[in-house]
Structure formats: structure tokens, C-alpha cells
C-alpha positions in Angstrom: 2.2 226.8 165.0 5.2 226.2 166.9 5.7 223.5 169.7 7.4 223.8 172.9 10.5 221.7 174.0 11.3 221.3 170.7 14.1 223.4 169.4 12.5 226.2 166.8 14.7 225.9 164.1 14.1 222.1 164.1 10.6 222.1 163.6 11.1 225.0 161.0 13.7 223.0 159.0 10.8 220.1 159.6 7.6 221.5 158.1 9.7 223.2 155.1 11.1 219.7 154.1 7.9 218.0 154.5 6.5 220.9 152.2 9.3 220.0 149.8 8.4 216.1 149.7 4.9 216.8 149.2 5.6 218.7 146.3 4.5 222.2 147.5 7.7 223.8 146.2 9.1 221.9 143.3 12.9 221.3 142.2 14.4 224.7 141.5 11.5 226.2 143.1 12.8 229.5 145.1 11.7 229.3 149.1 10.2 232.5 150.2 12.9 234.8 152.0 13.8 234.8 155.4 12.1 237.8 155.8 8.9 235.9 155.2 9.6 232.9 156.7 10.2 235.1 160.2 7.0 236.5 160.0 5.2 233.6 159.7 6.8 231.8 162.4 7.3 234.8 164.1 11.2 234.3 164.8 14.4 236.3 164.1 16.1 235.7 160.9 19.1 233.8 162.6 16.6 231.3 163.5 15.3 231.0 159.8 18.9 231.0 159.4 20.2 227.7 161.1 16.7 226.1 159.7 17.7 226.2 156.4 21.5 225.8 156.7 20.0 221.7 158.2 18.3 221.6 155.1 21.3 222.9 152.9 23.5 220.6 155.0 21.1 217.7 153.5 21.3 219.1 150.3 17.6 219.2 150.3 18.1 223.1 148.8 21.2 225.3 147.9 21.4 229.0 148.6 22.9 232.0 146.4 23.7 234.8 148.4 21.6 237.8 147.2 19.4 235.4 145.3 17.6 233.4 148.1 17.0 229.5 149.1 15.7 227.1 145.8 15.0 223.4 146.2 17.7 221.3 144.8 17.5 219.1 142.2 18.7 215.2 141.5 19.7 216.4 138.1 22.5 218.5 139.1 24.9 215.4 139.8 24.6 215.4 135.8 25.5 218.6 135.7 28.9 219.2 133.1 29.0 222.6 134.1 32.4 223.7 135.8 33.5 226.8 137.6 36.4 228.1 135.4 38.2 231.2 135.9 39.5 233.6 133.3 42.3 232.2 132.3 41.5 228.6 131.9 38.7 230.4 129.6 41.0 231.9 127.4 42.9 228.8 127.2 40.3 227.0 125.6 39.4 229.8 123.5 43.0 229.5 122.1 44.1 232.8 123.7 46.9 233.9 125.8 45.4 235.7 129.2 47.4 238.3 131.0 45.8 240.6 133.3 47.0 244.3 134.9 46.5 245.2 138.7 45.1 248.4 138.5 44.4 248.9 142.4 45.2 246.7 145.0 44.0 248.0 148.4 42.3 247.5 152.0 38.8 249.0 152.3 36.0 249.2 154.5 33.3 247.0 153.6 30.1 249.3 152.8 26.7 247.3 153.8 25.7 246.3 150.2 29.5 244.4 149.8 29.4 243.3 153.8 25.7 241.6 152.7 27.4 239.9 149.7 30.6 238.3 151.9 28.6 237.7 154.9 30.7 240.3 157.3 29.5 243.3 159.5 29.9 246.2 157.8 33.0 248.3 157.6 35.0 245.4 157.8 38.4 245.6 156.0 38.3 243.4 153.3 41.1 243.6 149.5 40.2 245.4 146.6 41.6 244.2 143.7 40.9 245.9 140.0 42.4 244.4 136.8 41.9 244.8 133.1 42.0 240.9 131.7 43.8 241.0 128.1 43.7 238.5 125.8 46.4 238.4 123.3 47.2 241.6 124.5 43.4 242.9 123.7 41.9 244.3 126.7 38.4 242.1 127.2 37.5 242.7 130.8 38.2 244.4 133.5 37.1 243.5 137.1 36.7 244.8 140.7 37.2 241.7 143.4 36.7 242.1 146.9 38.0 239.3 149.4 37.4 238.9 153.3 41.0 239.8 154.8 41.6 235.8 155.7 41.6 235.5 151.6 43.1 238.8 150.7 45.5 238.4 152.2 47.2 235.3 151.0 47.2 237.1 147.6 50.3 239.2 146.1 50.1 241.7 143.9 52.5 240.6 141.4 51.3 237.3 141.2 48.3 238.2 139.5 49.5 239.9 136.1 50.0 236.2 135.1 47.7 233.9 137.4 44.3 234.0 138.8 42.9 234.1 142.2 41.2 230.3 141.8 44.8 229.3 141.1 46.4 230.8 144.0 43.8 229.9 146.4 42.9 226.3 145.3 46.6 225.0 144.1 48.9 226.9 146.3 46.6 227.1 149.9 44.1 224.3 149.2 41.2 226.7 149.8 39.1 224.9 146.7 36.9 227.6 145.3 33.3 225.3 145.4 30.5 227.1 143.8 29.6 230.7 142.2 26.2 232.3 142.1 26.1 234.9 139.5 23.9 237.3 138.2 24.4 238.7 134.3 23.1 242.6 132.9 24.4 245.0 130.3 26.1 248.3 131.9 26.6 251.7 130.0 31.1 251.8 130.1 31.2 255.1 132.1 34.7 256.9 131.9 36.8 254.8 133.7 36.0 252.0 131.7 35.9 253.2 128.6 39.1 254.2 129.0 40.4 250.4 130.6 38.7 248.8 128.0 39.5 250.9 124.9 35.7 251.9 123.4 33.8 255.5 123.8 32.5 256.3 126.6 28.3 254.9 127.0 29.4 251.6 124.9 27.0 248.9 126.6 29.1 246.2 128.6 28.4 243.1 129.5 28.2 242.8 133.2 29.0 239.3 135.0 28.3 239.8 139.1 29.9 236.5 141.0 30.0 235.0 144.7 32.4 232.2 145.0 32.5 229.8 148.2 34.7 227.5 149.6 33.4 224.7 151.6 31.2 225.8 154.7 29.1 228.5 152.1 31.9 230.8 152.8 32.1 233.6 150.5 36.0 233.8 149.1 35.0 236.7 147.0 32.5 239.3 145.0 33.5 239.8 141.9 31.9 242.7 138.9 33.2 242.0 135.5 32.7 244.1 132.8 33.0 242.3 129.1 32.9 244.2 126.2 30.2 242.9 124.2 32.4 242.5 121.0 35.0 240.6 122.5 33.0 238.0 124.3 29.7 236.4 123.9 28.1 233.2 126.1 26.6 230.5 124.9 24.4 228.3 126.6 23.8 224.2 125.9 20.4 222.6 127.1 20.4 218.7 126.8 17.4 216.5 126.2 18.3 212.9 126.9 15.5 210.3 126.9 15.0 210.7 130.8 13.8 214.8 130.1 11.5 214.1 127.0 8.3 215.5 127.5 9.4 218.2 129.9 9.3 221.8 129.9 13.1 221.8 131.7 15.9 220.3 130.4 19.6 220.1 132.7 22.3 222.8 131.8 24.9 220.8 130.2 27.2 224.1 129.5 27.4 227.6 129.7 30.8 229.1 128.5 32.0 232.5 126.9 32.9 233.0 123.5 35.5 235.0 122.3 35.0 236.7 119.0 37.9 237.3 116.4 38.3 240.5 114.8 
């Protein structure tokens, strides 16, 4: 299928966007993997790789690491959604956000966590876990892991008060871009039944995020546990005159509630 003299990755990048223009994989349509994509070329993954970073560079798709390529869509320049972090959440739910560092550390990056941030495996990289309070409530309680270049800009203390957007994005100008995440319901096992303040097997509401910088760098992976009777989302679909008739309608906003006692 492939040509000679003409750089693989090219051609590639090439026939996936003409299969994108015709319509063969439509707006938020997810690509096949790169897996697949090497097999039927018959290429290494790094290959697949730099094909579809031209294609991401054109913003002809966007790419969630762990989740796979999807063909962008015009629509998202509508988009209201923003990236918040936990305290600017609490803030508009009318709460004052405070947060203890319960570990602080250097690991070695095991493979499933090097996959996530994009580094070889046992790489040192920060742990950082927190219970997030609000009006002195415990709500949350994460575990972040940063790339050294990230983690280590960060200071322990800083964070009982601020976040890690703030830090990064106001004090080092490393803006925090975009955030993949993937939602489930966890079982609290002991530790965190005993962070969070409930028995032991409550069901928790579990929000797994990537953020990026610029570049699709990773900045961090986060897992953050809610408890379910603290914090709900709530999701906003809008249907202007431009979407009538159609089965999709653009996100317009997807925020967590905080429930009163």
C-alpha cells in the first residue's frame, strides 16, 4: 500500500485524512489504535506515532492518552466548558477549599503510570496525596503523580492552601491546556474510608485525569476519590438552531455539585 521515496508517516497521515474528508470516520469518531493501524501498514508504532501527531498538529483529530485518537470537531470552538481545578470549584460552589498533604514523595514510575505520562518506566516522578476539605468537610482525596520537571517546582507547604494549576500556570507559566478524564464508582477500601470519614466499602466516586501543557505533554495523572454524598456532576447539553434535528448536541457544561447537609 505504501509508496517508496515518500516518507511513510506522510502518506499514513495522508490516506487517514482523506478517509476523514470523505466521511469514513465521522466527528468524534474514535481512529483505530495504533496497534491496528501498524498492522495494516505494517510499520512500528512510532511511525503511526508521528502520522498522527501531523494530523493532531492540524487539529484534524485530538488524542487522550489511554483513550485513543477521535476526529475533531468544528463545534468545540463553541465549547464553554473550562478546565477548573478544585478550588476554583469550591469557590463557585460557595465553599472554602483547603486540602492536607498526606504523602509527598519520589517514586519509580511502574509501567501502567509511565504509559499514562508518556516516560520509560521506573522513572522517578512526585507523588503527591491530599484529602480536599471543604468548609473543613473532607470531600476528596487524591493521588497526583508529576514527571520530575513538574514535581519538582512544587512545595509541599504550598499546597494545603493552593492547587497545582495555580502554581504551575500563575507562578511558572506552564498553562495546564487540556484534561482527558475517565469517571467510575470505587468501593472506599481502608485507607479511604478512613481519609474520607465513611465505613469502609462506601461506593466512591472516582474521577481519573491527564492534564497537558502545550506540546501534549502530560503535567500530571491524577485519581480522585469523591464521596458520593458530598459531590454530584451535572451535565448541560445545548440545542441551538444550528443542532436541531441531530442526534448530538455540543457540551455546553459539565461541573460538580456540592450537596449540603
Amino acid at each position: 500500500m505504501l509508496k517508496e521515496g515518500i516518507p511513510r508517516h506522510t502518506q499514513i497521515s495522508d490516506w487517514l485524512r482523506k478517509q476523514i474528508e470523505e466521511g469514513n470516520y465521522k466527528p468524534e469518531e474514535k481512529l483505530p489504535s495504533e496497534n491496528e493501524l501498524a498492522k495494516k501498514f505494517d510499520v512500528s508504532r512510532v511511525t503511526i506515532r508521528r502520522a498522527l501527531q501531523s494530523l493532531e498538529s492540524d487539529a484534524i483529530i485530538y488524542r487522550c492518552q489511554g483513550l485513543g485518537s477521535f476526529v475533531s470537531d468544528e463545534r468545540t470552538s463553541h465549547n464553554l466548558i473550562r478546565l477548573t481545578d478544585f478550588n476554583e470549584d469550591m469557590a463557585k460552589a460557595g465553599l472554602d477549599a483547603s486540602s492536607e498533604v498526606k504523602l509527598f514523595t519520589s517514586v519509580d514510575a511502574p509501567a501502567w503510570l509511565a504509559n499514562r505520562l508518556m516516560i520509560e518506566e521506573g522513572t522517578k516522578v512526585v507523588q503527591i496525596d491530599r484529602v480536599r476539605y471543604g468548609n473543613g468537610e473532607p470531600v476528596a482525596f487524591d493521588s497526583t503523580w508529576l514527571p520530575i520537571l513538574y514535581g519538582q517546582l512544587l512545595n509541599e507547604n504550598d499546597l494545603s492552601e493552593t492547587t497545582i494549576f495555580d502554581i504551575l500556570e500563575n507562578k511558572y507559566e506552564i498553562p495546564v491546556v487540556k484534561g482527558c478524564y475517565r469517571m467510575s464508582a470505587e468501593a472506599a477500601d481502608k485507607k479511604l474510608a478512613k481519609e474520607l470519614n465513611v465505613s469502609e466499602n462506601t461506593p466512591l466516586f472516582l474521577i481519573d485525569r491527564i492534564s497537558y501543557t502545550i506540546g501534549e505533554k502530560p503535567i500530571y495523572y491524577q485519581k480522585r476519590y469523591y464521596r458520593n454524598d458530598k459531590v454530584i456532576y451535572e451535565m448541560t447539553l445545548e440545542r441551538t438552531a444550528e443542532h436541531k434535528g441531530s442526534s448530538e448536541m455540543p457540551l455546553k457544561e459539565f461541573v460538580p455539585i456540592f450537596k449540603s447537609n
